[in-house]
C-alpha positions, 0 to 999 in steps of 0.5 A: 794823847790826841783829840781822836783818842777813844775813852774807855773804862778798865776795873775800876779806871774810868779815864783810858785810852786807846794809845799804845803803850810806848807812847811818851806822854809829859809828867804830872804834877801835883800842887801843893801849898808850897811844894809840888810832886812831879810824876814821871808816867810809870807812876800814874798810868796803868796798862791793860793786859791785852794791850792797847787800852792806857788809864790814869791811875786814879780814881774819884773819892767822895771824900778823902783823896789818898796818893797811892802806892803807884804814886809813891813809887820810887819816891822818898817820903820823909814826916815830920809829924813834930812840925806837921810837914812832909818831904818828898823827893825822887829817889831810884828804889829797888 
């Protein structure tokens, strides 16, 4: 997003940018004891309304931290509660 990018908060989003909206920006990925989930960027960034201003979806938990929803999204989440373990993998939902 660039070093000259300007930080700004939205709601309740405290890592925004200013870039536009179109702009591409490579996925995230989260990593896990043996697994890891990949991110394409309409799963973990928000735009404004008013455009211009880009965030990271996501926020800081004292405690516990929740993938959500917007993470999930067009994903397929398989548990296995027998076995303590979960599946997950990229699937186009609609």
């Amino acid at each position: 997003m660039g070093r000259n990018a300007v930080v700004l908060s939205l709601g309740g989003f405290d890592t925004c940018y200013t870039v536009p909206i179109n702009k591409q920006v490579p996925t995230m990925t989260f990593l896990f004891d043996g697994a890891e989930l990949s991110m394409k960027q309409e799963n973990f960034l928000i735009y404004s309304s008013a455009g211009g201003v880009t965030c990271l979806a996501m926020s800081a938990s004292p405690s516990l931290n929740v993938i959500a929803n917007m993470q999930q999204q067009n994903h397929r989440i398989l548990f296995d509660l027998a076995n303590s373990r979960i599946g997950i993998s990229a699937e186009t939902c609609s």
